[in-house]
FIKEPA-546068 format. One record per residue (C-alpha): residue number from 1; z, x, y. Coordinates in nm, 2 decimals. Example, Ala and Ser with C-alpha at 12.3 -4.5 7.8 and 13.67 -1.06 7.14 Angstrom:
<nodes>
 num      z      x      y
   1   0.78   1.23  -0.45
   2   0.71   1.37  -0.11
</nodes>
This chain:
<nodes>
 num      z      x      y
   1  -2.86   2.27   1.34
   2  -2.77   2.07   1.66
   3  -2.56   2.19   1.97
   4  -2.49   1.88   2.14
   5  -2.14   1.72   2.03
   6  -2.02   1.39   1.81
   7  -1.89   1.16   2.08
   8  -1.58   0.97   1.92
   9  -1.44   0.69   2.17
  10  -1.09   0.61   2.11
  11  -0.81   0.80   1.98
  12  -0.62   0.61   1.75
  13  -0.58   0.73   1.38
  14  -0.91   0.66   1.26
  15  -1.07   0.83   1.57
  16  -0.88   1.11   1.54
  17  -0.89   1.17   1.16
  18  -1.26   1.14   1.20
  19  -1.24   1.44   1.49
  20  -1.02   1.64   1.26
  21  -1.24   1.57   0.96
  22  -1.58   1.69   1.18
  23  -1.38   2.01   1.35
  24  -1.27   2.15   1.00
  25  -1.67   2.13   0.93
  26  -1.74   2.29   1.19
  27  -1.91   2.07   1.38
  28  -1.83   2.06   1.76
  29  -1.68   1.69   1.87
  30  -1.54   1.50   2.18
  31  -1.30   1.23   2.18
  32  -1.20   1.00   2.48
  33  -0.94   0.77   2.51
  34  -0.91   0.55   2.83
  35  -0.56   0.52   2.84
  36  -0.39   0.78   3.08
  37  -0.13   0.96   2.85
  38  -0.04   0.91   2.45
  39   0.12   0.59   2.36
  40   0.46   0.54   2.29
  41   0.44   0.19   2.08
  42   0.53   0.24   1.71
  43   0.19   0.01   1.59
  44   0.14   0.01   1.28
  45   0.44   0.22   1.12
  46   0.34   0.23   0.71
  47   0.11   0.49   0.54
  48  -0.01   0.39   0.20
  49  -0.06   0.63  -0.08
  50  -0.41   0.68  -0.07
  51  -0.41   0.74   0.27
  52  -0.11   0.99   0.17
  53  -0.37   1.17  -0.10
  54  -0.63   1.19   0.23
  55  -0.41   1.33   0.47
  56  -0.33   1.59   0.16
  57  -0.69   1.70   0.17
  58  -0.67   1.72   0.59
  59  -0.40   1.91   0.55
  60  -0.18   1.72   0.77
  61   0.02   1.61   0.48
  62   0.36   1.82   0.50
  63   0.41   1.70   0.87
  64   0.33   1.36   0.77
  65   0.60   1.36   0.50
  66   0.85   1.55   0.69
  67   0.83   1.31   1.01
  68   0.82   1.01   0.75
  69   1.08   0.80   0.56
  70   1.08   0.55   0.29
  71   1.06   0.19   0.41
  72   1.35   0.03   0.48
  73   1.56  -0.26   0.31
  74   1.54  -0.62   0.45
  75   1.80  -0.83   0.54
  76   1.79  -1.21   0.60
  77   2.03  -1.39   0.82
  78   2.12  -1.70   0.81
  79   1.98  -1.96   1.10
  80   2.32  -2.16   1.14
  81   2.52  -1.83   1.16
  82   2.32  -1.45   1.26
  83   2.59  -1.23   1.11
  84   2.56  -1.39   0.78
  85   2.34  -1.24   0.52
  86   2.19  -1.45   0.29
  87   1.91  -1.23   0.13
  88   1.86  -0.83   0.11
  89   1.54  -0.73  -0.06
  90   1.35  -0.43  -0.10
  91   0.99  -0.54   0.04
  92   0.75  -0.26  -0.16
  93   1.00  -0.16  -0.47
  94   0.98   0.24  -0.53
  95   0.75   0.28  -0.82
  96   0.83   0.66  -1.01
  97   0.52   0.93  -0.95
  98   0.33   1.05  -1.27
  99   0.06   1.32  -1.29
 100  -0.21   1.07  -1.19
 101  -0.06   0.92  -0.90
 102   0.17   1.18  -0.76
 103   0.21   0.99  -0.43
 104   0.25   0.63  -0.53
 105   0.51   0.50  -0.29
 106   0.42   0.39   0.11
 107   0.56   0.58   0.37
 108   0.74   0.47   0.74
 109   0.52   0.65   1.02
 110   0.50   0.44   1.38
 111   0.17   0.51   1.47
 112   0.23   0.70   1.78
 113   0.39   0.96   1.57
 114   0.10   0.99   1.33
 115  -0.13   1.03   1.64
 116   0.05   1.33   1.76
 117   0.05   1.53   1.41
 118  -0.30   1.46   1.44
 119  -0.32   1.56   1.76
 120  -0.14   1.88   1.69
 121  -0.40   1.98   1.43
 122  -0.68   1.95   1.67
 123  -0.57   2.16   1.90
 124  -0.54   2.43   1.65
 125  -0.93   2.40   1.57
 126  -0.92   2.39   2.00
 127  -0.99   2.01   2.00
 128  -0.79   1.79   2.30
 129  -0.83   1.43   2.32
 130  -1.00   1.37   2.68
 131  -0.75   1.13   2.82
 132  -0.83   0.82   3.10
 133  -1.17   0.87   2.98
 134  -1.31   0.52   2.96
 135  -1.66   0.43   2.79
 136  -1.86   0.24   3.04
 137  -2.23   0.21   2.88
 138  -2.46   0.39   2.63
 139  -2.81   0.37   2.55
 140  -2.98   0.59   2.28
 141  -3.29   0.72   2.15
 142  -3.47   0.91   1.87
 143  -3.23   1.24   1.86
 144  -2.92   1.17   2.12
 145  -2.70   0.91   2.24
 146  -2.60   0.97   2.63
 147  -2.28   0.81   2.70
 148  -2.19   0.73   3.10
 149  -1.77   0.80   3.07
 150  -1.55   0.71   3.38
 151  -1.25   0.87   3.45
 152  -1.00   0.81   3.82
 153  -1.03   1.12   4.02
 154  -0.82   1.07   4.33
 155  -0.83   0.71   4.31
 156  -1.22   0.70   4.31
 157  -1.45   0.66   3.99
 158  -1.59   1.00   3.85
 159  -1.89   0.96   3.62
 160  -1.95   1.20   3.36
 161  -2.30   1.20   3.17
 162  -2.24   1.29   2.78
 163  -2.50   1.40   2.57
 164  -2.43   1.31   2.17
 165  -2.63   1.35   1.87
 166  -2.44   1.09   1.72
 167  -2.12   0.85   1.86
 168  -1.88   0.66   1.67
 169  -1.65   0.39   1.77
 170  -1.30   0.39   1.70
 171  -1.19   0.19   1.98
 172  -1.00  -0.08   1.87
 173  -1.07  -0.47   1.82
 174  -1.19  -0.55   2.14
 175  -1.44  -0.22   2.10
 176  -1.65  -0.13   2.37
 177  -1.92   0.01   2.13
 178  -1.92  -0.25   1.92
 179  -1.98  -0.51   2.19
 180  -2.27  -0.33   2.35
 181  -2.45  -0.28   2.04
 182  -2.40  -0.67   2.04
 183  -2.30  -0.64   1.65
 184  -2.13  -0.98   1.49
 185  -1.76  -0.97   1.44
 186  -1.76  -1.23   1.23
 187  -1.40  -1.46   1.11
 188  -1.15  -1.60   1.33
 189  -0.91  -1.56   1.57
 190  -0.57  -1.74   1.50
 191  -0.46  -1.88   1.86
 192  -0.20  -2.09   1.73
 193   0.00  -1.79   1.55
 194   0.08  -1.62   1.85
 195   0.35  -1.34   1.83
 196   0.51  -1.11   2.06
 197   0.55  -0.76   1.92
 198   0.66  -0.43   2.09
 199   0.95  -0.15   2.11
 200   1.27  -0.11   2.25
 201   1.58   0.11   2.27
 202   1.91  -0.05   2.10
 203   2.24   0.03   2.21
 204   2.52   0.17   1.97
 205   2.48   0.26   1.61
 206   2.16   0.38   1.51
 207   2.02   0.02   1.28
 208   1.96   0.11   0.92
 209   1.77  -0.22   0.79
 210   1.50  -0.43   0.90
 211   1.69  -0.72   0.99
 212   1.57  -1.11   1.00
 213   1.64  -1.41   1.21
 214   1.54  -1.75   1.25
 215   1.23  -1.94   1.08
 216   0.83  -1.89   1.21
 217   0.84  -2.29   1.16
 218   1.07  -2.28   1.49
 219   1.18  -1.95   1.63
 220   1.20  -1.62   1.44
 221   1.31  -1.26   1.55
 222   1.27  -0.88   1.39
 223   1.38  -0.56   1.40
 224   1.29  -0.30   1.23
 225   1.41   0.05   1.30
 226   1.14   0.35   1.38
 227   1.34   0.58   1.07
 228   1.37   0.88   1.35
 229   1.69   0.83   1.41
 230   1.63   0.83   1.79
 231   1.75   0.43   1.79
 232   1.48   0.30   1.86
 233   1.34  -0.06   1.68
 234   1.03  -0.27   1.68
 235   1.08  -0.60   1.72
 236   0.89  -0.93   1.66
 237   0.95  -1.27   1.84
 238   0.73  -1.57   1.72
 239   0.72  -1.93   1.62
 240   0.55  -2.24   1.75
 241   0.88  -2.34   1.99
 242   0.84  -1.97   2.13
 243   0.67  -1.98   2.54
 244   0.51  -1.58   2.49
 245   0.43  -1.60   2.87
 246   0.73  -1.68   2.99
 247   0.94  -1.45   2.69
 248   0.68  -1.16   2.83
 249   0.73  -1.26   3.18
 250   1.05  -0.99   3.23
 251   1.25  -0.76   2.99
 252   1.53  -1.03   3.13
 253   1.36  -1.32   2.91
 254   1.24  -1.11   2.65
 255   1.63  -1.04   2.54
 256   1.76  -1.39   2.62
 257   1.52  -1.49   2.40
 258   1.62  -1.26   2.14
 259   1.95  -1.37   2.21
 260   1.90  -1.74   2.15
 261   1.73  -1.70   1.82
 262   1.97  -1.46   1.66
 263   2.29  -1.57   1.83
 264   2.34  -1.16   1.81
 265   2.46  -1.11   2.20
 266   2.67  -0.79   2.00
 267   2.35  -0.59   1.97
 268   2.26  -0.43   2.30
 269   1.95  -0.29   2.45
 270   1.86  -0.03   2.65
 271   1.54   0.00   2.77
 272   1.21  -0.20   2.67
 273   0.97   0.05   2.59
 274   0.64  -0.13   2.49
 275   0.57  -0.54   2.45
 276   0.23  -0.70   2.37
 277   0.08  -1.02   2.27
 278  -0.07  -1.02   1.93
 279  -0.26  -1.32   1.75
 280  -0.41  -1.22   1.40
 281  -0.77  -1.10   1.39
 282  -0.95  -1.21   1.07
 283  -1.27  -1.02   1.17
 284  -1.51  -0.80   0.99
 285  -1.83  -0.62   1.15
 286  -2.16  -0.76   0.96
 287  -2.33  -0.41   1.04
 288  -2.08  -0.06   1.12
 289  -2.45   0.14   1.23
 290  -2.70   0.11   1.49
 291  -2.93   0.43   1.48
 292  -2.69   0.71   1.59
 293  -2.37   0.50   1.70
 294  -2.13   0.38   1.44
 295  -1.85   0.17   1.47
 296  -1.49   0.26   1.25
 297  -1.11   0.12   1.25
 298  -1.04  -0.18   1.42
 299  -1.36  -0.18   1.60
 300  -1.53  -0.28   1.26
 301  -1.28  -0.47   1.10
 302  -0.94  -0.66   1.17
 303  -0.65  -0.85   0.99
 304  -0.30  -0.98   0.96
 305  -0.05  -0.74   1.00
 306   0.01  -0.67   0.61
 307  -0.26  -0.49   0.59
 308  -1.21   0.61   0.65
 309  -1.31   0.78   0.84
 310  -1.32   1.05   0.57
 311  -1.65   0.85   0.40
 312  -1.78   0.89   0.73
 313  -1.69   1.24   0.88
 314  -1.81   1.47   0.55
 315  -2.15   1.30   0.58
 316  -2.22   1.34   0.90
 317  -2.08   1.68   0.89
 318  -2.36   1.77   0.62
 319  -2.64   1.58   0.84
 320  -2.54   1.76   1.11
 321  -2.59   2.06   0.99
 322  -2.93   2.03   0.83
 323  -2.79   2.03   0.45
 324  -2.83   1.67   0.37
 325  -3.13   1.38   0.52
 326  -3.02   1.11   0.76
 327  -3.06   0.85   0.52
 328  -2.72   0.97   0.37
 329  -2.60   0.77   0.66
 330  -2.71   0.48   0.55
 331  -2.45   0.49   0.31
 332  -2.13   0.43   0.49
 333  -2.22   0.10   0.59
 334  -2.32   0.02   0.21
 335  -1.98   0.18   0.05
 336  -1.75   0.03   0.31
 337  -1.87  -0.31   0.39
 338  -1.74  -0.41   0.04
 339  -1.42  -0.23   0.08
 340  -1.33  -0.42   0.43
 341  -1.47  -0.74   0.24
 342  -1.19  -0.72   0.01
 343  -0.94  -0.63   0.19
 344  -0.99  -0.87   0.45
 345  -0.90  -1.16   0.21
 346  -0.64  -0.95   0.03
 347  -0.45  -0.91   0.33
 348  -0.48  -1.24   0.48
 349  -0.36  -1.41   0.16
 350  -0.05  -1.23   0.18
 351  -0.05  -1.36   0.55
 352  -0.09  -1.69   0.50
 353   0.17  -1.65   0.21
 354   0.45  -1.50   0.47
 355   0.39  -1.75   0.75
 356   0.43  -2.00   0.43
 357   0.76  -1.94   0.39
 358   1.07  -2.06   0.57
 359   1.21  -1.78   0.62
 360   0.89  -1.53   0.75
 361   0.93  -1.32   0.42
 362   0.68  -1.32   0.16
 363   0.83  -1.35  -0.19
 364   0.41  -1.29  -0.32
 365   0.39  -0.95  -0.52
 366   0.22  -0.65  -0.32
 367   0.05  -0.53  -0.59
 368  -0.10  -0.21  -0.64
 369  -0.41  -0.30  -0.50
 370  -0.23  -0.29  -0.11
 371  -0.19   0.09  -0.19
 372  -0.55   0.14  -0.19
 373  -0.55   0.39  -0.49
 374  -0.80   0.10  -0.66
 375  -1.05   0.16  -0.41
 376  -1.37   0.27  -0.57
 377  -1.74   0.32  -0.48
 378  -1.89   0.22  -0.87
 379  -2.19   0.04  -0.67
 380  -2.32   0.31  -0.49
 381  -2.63   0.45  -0.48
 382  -2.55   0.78  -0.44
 383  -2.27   0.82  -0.75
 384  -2.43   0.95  -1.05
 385  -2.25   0.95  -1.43
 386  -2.54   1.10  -1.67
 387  -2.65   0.77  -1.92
 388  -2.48   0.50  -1.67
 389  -2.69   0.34  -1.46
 390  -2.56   0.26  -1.06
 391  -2.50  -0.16  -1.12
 392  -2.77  -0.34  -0.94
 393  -2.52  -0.63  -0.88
 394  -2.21  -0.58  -0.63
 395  -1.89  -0.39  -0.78
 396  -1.54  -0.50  -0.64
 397  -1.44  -0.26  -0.36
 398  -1.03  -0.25  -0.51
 399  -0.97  -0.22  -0.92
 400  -0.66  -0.15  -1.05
 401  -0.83   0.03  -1.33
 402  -0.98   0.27  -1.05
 403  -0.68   0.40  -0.96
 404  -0.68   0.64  -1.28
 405  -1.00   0.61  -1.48
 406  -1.16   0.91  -1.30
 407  -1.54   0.69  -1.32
 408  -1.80   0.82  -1.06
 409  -1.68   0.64  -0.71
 410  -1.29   0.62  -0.84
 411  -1.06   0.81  -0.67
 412  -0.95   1.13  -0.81
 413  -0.63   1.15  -0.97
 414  -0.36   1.40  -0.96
 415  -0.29   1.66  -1.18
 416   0.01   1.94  -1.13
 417   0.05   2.24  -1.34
 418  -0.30   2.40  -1.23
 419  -0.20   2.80  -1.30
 420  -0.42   3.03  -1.09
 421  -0.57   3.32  -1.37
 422  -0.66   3.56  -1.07
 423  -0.33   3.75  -1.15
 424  -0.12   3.61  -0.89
 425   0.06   3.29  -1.10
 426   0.02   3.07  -0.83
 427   0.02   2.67  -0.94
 428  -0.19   2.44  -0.78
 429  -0.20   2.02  -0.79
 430  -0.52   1.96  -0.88
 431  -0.56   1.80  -0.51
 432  -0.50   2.15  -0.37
 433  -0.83   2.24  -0.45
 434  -1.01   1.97  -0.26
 435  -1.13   2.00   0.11
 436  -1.29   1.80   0.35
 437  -1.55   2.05   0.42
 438  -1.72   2.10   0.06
 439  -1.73   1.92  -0.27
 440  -1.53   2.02  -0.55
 441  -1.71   2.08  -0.90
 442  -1.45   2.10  -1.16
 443  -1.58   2.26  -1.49
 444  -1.36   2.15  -1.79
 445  -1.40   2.42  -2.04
 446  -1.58   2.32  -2.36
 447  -1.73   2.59  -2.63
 448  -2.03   2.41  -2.60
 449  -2.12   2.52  -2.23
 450  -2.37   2.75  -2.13
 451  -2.09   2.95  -1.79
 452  -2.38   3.17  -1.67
 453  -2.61   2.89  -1.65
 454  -2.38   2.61  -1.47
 455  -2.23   2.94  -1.23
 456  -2.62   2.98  -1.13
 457  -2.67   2.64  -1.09
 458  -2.39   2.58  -0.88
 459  -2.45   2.91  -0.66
 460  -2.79   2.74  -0.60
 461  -2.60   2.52  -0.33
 462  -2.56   2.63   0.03
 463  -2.28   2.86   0.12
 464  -1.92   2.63   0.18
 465  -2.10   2.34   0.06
 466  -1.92   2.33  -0.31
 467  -1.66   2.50  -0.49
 468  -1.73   2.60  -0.84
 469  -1.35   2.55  -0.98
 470  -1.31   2.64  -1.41
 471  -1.03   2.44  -1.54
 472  -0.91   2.59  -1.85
 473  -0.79   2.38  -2.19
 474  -0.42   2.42  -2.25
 475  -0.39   2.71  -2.48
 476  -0.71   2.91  -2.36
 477  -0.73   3.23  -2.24
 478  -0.95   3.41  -2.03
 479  -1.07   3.63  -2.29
 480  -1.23   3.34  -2.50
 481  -1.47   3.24  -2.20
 482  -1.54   3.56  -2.01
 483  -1.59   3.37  -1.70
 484  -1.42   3.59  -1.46
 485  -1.67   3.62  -1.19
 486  -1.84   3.36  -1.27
 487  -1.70   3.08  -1.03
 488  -1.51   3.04  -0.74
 489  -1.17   3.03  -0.91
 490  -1.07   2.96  -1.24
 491  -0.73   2.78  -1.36
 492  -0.58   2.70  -1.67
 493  -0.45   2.35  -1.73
 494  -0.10   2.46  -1.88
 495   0.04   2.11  -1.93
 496  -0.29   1.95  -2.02
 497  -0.27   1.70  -1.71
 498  -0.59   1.74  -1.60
 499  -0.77   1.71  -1.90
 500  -0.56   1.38  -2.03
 501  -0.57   1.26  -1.64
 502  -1.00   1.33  -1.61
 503  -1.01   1.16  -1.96
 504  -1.22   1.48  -2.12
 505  -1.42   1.40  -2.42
 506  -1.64   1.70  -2.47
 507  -1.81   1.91  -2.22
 508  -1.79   1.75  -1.86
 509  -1.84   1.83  -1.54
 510  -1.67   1.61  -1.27
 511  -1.79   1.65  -0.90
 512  -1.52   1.54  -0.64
 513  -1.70   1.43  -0.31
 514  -1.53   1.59   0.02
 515  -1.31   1.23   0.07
 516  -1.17   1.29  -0.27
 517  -1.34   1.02  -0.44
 518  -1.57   1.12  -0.81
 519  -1.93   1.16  -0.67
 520  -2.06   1.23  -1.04
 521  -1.97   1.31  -1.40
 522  -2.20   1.47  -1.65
 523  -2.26   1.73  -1.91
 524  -2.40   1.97  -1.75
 525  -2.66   2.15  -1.55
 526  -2.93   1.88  -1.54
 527  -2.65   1.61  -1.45
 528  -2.52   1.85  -1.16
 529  -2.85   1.87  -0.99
 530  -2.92   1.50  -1.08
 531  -2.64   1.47  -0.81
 532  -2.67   1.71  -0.55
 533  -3.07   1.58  -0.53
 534  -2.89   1.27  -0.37
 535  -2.67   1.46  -0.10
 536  -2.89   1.77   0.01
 537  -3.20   1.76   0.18
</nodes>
């Protein structure tokens, strides 16, 4: 196993998911950031449900939910008159949970606020983002990358010399990394849809909707409140009769511009926290690997605002240690290129929609798609389902019959009423039992199994590597498998949600990869080691 560290530049969601993903396996990990302190900018406020299900397996999900709030309702004012509603509309109508899809609603999280949950969970593994530590160069070879970092000591330049085994960039569109390893960013830039976007503080009543003004044909203006009660709002100013240099030229113009558009000289500010310029990226990375460097996040792909690290982290957690072949690398760039494929034209259809309209509010249906529970790796080459072969031919990265079918490279679904049978009558969602450090083999008990021979099997595997978990039909008991010590833990499936949710016809065995997502399904011990023969070394 190596000693020398994963270098991760850039500290943003995906950067530090990835860290947290990597520390909980163990494996030691850096991560610079070249800005001086945390951010304060909301970014990016909505989490959607599969990323919901993923921070469940992280473990970061409670303090995600309890900092959270559902999205807010949208009013429309009317141009002539900015006190006059003329539309309010839910933008992502709730949708009710069932067993399968247990967190199927989006949640409100500015991204600075996501950032420091994930922050505080590094530091408990004794992780710190390195701050004003700025990537200058890299170069590689066989077994290391050694990164030159800058920091301001004193107002002179400190270099620091970092030795990696492997570095990944999460460092945003304009990505360092990316650039050096002179990879294509192919798509465009839109120039002529320039927006203003940043934060400020409002005055007076804390604002309970996002609220609307003005037409992107001409002059438009948004605010949307952060949902922490701390009266704080993002705002949007755009349109082509918008001057963004002169708007961003003082917090002065930025308000009397606000001002002119809504006619709204009754809502106050306080204090102008964060503004930027923002033009739509429609980019996506043709490569995310060069030998040991890797590119993640906006470094590898970029769209309109409508729009894992986790396939990433567990395999290089397992290379890392000397349990799986490099080549297993290789397959991050094959399972995610398709993904950002997808949702590159997804999300810029439902851009082009929105600018579209009058109004700067897209009437087109989000569909289910936009919550990413569809995602699925079917093409992969290293998902196994005994008799099916891997399609030679690409699979769509997002299908709504993904989100519950429970194929090899599907997600997994949900499924509550899990009762522990080790005495103490604990219940688990099914999703409790997954980690990001090991995969999950889930045993649906069938008559027709062979327990000593699939509990020897899986004990074959290296120690924390897999979980051998028995799920018992409704209406069995212990005494009619005598399988006590024959797995990790064994659970009994009082409502039947887990068998009706995994579709079980006969004996199956369903292996759930370390990101949550079906690696295999098969019959039995053959099928098992079919599986694993791809992972291990």
């Amino acid at each position: 196993m190596a000693s020398d560290p994963v270098l991760i530049i850039g500290a943003g969601p995906s950067g530090l998911v990835l860290a947290l993903t990597l520390g909980k396996n163990g494996i030691p990990v850096r991560i610079m950031e070249k800005e001086p302190s945390p951010r304060r900018a909301e970014r990016g406020p909505g989490l959607q449900p599969r990323s919901l299900e993923l921070h469940k397996i992280l473990g970061t999900l409670p303090d995600i939910l309890n900092a959270g709030t559902d999205l807010p309702m949208m009013t429309v004012y009317d141009p002539a008159d900015g006190t006059k509603v003329i539309k309010t509309t839910i933008l992502v109508p709730q949708t009710e949970a069932t067993p399968q899809l247990p967190l199927i609603n989006p949640v409100m999280l500015g991204q600075h606020y996501q950032e420091r949950i994930l922050r505080d969970h590094l530091a408990k593994i004794g992780v710190t983002v390195e701050f004003g530590s700025e990537l200058r160069t890299f170069t590689q070879t066989e077994d290391h990358v050694l990164a030159q970092i800058v920091r301001v000591v004193d107002g002179k330049d400190v270099i620091e010399e970092v030795k990696a085994v492997w570095m990944v960039g999460t460092d945003g569109a304009h990505s360092v990394v990316r650039k050096t390893l002179g990879l294509e960013f192919l798509g465009e830039t839109r120039y002529s849809e320039e927006i203003i976007v940043g934060d400020l503080k409002v005055k007076g009543a804390i604002r309970e909707t996002w609220d609307n003004w003005g037409s992107p044909a001409s002059r438009m203006a948004t605010l949307r409140p952060s949902g922490q009660k701390d009266n704080v709002a993002q705002f949007i100013i755009a349109g082509r009769d918008v001057d963004c240099s002169k708007v961003m030229a003082s917090s002065e113009n930025l308000f009397e511009e606000f001002y002119t558009i809504t006619g709204r000289r009754d809502i106050e500010f306080q204090e102008l926290i964060s503004v930027a310029k923002y033009r739509p990226n429609i980019r996506m990375a043709k490569q995310l690997r060069s030998h040991r460097v890797f590119i993640g996040g906006d470094a590898a792909h970029c769209h309109s605002p409508a729009g894992g690290q986790f396939n990433l982290g567990w395999k290089l957690a397992l290379v890392y240690k000397g349990y799986a072949p490099a080549s297993l690398l290789d397959t991050y760039e094959e399972e995610r290129i398709p993904i950002i494929a997808e949702m590159l034209g997804k999300t810029t259809e439902l851009h082009n929609h929105t600018i579209s309209r009058g109004h700067g509010i897209s009437d087109m249906p989000r569909d289910s798609l936009l919550k990413q529970l569809g995602v699925n790796y079917r093409g992969s080459s290293i998902v196994y389902e005994d008799d099916v072969e891997i399609p030679t031919a690409k699979t769509t990265g997002y299908s709504a019959e993904s989100e519950t079918a429970a194929r090899p490279g599907d997600r997994a679904p949900g499924a509550p009423g899990l009762v522990d049978t080790a005495g103490n009558i604990q219940t688990y969602e099914i999703y409790d039992l997954f980690a990001v450090s090991r995969h999950t083999i889930l045993i649906f008990s069938d008559p027709s199994f062979d327990y000593l021979s699939l509990s020897k099997t899986i004990q074959k595997f290296r120690n924390g590597t897999v979980l051998g978990v028995l799920i018992l039909s409704k209406g069995t008991s212990l005494s009619d498998t005598d399988t006590t010590a024959l797995f990790d833990k064994t659970v009994a499936d009082r409502d039947g949600f887990a068998f009706s949710g995994y579709h079980i016809e006969g004996p199956t065995v369903v292996i759930v990869r370390p990101d949550g997502v079906i690696g295999a399904r098969v019959r039995g011990v053959s099928g098992i080691e079919r599986y694993f023969k791809g992972i291990f070394a």
